[in-house]
Structures are given as structure tokens and as C-alpha cells.
N, C-alpha and C positions, 0 to 999 in steps of 0.2 A: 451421587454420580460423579462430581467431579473430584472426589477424593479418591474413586477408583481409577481415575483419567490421571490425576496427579502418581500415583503407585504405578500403571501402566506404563507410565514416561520413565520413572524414572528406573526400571527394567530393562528399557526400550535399548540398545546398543546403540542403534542409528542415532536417535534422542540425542543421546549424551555423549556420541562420538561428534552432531554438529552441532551442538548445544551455545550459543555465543559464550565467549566468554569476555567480561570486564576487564579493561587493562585500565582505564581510566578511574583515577579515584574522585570520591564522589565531589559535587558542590552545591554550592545553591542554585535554584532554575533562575532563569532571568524570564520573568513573565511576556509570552507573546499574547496578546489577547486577541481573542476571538470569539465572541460571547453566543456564538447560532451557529449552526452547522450549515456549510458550505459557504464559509464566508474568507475564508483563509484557509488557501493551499500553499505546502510542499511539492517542486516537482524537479525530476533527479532522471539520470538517464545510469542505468547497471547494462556494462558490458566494456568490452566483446563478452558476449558467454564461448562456450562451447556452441560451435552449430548445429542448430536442432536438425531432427528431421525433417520439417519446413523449410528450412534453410536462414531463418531469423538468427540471430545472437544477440541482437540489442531489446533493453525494455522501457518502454517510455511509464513513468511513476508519477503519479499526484500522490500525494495524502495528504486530508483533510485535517486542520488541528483541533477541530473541538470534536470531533468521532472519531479520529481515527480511521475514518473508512477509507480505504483504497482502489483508486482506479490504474490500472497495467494494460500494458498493450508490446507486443512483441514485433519486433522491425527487422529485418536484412540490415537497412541503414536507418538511422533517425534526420530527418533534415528540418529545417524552420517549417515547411508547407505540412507534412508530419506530425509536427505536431499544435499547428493551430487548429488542423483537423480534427485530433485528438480530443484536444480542448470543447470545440465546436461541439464534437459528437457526444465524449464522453461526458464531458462537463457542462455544459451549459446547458446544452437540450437535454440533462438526467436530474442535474441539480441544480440549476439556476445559474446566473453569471455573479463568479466571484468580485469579492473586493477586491481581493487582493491576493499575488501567486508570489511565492519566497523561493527562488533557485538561485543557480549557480553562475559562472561566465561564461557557460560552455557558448560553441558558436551560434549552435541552433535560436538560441535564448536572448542574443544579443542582435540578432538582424536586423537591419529597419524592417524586413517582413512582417517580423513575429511584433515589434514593438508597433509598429501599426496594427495590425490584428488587435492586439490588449490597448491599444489607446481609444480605439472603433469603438469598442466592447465598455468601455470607460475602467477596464481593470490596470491595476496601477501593481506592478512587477518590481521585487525588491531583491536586492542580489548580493548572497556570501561574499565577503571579500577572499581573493584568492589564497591569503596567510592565513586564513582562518575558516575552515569547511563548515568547523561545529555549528558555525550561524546559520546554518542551512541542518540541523541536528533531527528535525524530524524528517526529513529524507532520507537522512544517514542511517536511522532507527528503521527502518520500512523497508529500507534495501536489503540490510542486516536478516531480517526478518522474513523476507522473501526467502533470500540466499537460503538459509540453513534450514526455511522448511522444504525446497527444493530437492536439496541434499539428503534429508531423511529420507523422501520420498524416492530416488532415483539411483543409489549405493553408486552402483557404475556405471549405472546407465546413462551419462551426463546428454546423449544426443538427443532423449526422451522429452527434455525442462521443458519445453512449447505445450506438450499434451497435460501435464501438472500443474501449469499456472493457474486455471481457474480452479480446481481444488484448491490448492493451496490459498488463493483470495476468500475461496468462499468459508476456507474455515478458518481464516485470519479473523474474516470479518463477523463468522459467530461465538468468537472466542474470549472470552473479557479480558480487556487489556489492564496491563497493571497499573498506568497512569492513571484511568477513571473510574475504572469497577464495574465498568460494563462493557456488553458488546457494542462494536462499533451501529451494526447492525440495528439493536435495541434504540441506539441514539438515534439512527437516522427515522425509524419505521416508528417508535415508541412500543413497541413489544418484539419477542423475541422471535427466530428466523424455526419454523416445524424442521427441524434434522432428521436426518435418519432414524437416530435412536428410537423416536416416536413412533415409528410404522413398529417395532417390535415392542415396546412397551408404550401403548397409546395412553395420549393424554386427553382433558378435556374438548381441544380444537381438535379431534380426531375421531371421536368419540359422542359428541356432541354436536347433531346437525343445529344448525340457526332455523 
């Protein structure tokens, strides 16, 4: 199946008209550890977009560094109250409270709002220097990743991206990423997510009542 899914793509026009491409030549990673899943987040704001037909354009981004899993949330505006919310809702009461969150200096991220909120919390926020974004690289990688599966998804339809984000998360997130070899997904749950495909070719969880 996924050698058919690899052939598929690479047919696909959309695919390989947003396909990212490498400008960066390669180097060694510099290890961030994070040894359990949800203990260390990325969090990134992408926008302006195009205004959806919601009327959002901005997207508030976590991603997780040892699954990979992503959490997104679509705004009008993003502000500090915004995204402790986020935090609050998506993060903590789904996955527990992190050690530790890696962004950027945007203003939202630097308030005494938000830094009270993560000091409450006893989460300890670590922040890109402004020369330097890549320190902040698994953001960068997630945004990147969002973007251009939106773009396959939407050709010209750009006001549409609000109604395609949670597709596009959900098949981020059952998709094996090339850093770990697995689904984000698989890491968090420890087996994999039933997909579509399974309702037309059933598998054993499908097939097999308990």
C-alpha cells in the first residue's frame, strides 16, 4: 500500500507543484532531548493567511518533539489570552503539562501574561534568538508541512484552508514521518489510527469483534 501511495504522489501535479523544496544544505542535528512524548513542545504562529471563509487567517502550532504530533488552532487574531487558552485546552488537559515549550519572541509569547501562565504551570519556555529562527527548526518543519499540504488540498481555492486543516492534521498525523519511521499517531496511542482504507479493505480490528 504505501508503495502505491508513493506512485500516487508522485503523478499527483498538485503533489509536486507544492512539494517543499531544500535550499538548505545539509548538516549535523544538534540533539534536543526529549526522551517521552509530550514533554517538549514547538510553538509557531503561520500567518496572515488568506482569509478563510470563517474569517480567521492566523494559526496557533505546537509540535510535539519526540512524536511529532500536532496540535493547530485557527484565529482572526492570536493574542497572549489565546493562546494560554490553547495551551490550557489543547495541551495540558489532552496531553498532560509540558516541561518545556521552544518558540519564538513574538509578542504574544513574551507577556508577563503568557510567562505567568507557564511559570503557574511550572513550564519553563525557551526562546529562538531573533538571528537565528532555525533554533526554533521543528516549528519551521510543521509550518512548512501544514503550508503545502493545504495547497495540494485547495489549488485556488486559498479562502477554503479553515475547512482542510483538520484533514490535513489528521493525515499528518497518520502518516510516518521521516525523522522516526513512525506515525506520529502510533507514538502517542502505541498502534496505528483505523483509516479509511480499512472500511474498503477490512483488517483484523474490523473484522474481528473482541
Amino acid at each position: 500500500m504505501i508503495t502505491d501511495c508513493v506512485k500516487y504522489a508522485q503523478r499527483c501535479k498538485r503533489c509536486q507543484l507544492h512539494a517543499p523544496l531544500i535550499h538548505q544544505p545539509s548538516e549535523l542535528f544538534s540533539l534536543i532531548s526529549a526522551p517521552y512524548p509530550f514533554m517538549r513542545w514547538s510553538m509557531d504562529i503561520i500567518g496572515p493567511l488568506h482569509r478563510s471563509t470563517r474569517g480567521v487567517q492566523y494559526l496557533l502550532v505546537l509540535t510535539n518533539y519526540f512524536s511529532k504530533w500536532i496540535e493547530a488552532e485557527a484565529y482572526v487574531n492570536i493574542k497572549d489570552s489565546a493562546v494560554k487558552t490553547f495551551i490550557w485546552k489543547n495541551i495540558i488537559c489532552m496531553h498532560g503539562v509540558p516541561y518545556k515549550i521552544v518558540t519564538d519572541n513574538g509578542p504574544q509569547f513574551i507577556s508577563h501574561e503568557f510567562e505567568a501562565f507557564c511559570s503557574d504551570w511550572g513550564i519553563k519556555v525557551s526562546y529562538s534568538t531573533l538571528r537565528y529562527q532555525q533554533g526554533n527548526g521543528q516549528a519551521e518543519a510543521a509550518n512548512k508541512t501544514i503550508l503545502s499540504n493545504l495547497k495540494k488540498r485547495l489549488s485556488h481555492l486559498k479562502g477554503g484552508w479553515y475547512d482542510e486543516l483538520q484533514p490535513v492534521l489528521w493525515a499528518y498525523r497518520t502518516t510516518p514521518r521521516r525523522s522516526t519511521g513512525e506515525t506520529p499517531f502510533s507514538l502517542v496511542y502505541g498502534m496505528e489510527a483505523v483509516v479509511p482504507a480499512e472500511l474498503n479493505v477490512p483488517g483484523l480490528r474490523r473484522t474481528e469483534a473482541p
